[in-house]
C-alpha angles and dihedrals in degrees: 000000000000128000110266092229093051096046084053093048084051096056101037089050094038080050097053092047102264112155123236100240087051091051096051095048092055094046088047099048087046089060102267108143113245086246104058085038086064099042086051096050081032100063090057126062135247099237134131103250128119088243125060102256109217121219126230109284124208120260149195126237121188082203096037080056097046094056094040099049087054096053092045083044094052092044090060084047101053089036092055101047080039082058098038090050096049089053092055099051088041086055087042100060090024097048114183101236091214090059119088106257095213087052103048096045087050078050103050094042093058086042088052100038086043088054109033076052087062100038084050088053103036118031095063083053095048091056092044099053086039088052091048096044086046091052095045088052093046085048098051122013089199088080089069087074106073120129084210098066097034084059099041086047090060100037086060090055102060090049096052084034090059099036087061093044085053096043096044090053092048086053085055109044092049088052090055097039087056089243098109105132121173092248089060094053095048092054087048093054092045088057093041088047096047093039089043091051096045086047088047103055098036086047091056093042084046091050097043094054091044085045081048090049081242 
């Protein structure tokens, strides 16, 4: 956030005709860093109007957060049991010969029953809250400013960003150890597939509010 004082300068010299380039020069001759300059000439308009015009500014909700981190939080839920399911069904038709088959299939069927059980729950609920918060935003744009989603968005994305480093260098390291197998590649590509669709689509929302100036 700017500094109070600086945000102040900005508008009383926007408001007596000064030009921005003009602004920016003196501030930073007087000491101010480029950044908080920018923030400063950044948070008012350049419109043609006597007054500084300030721009929308992001803001926090205790509701907005409420509804966001559930959905973040559901996502995580109805990513991990898609994952969980795929596994089971890709141990199911690949079976690992050292394991005890009795075993593995008492195994699998609680693995399958315990995710298909949260994909049941959570995923209805997911779609619901993604459909509402899709609705509120299209409603009012002003929604896509809070500082509660642009956070959660990119903390999503380190996570998945981090799951498919860490995917792509067990791939490799397998493939290098010689221990490679068919069932391990296919459970690489299901958690490439669920984290690179969860990057994919946060990255393009990212990109579209900074394009925005959101």
């Amino acid at each position: 956030m700017a500094n109070s004082t600086l945000t102040q300068f900005v508008k009383e010299a926007l408001e007596k005709g000064e030009a921005r380039g003009g602004i920016r020069s003196a501030l930073l001759e007087a000491g101010w860093r480029a950044d908080e300059v920018d923030e400063a000439l950044g948070a008012y308009s350049d419109v043609a109007f006597p007054i500084a015009v300030p721009k929308p500014a992001a803001y926090l909700s205790a509701r907005e957060a409420f509804f966001y981190l559930l959905f973040f939080i559901l996502l995580g839920v109805v990513a991990f049991n898609l994952g969980s399911l795929l596994f089971a069904l890709i141990d199911t038709v690949i079976q690992d010969k050292i394991e005890e088959a009795s075993y593995l299939r008492s195994s699998l069927d609680r693995q399958i029953r315990g995710a298909v059980a949260g994909l049941i729950v959570g995923t209805p609920i997911f779609l619901w809250l993604a459909r509402i918060l899709l609705k509120a935003r299209h409603d009012n744009p002003a929604l896509q400013r809070s500082r509660i989603r642009k956070w959660l968005i990119y903390v999503s994305l380190v996570i998945a960003g981090i799951v498919l480093v860490g995917d792509a260098i067990s791939l490799v390291y397998s493939f290098l150890n010689g221990e490679l197998t068919w069932r391990f590649t296919l459970k690489s590509l299901v958690v490439a597939g669920i984290a690179g669709g969860i990057f994919g689509y946060f990255i393009s929302n990212a990109e579209r509010d900074e394009a925005n100036g959101i």
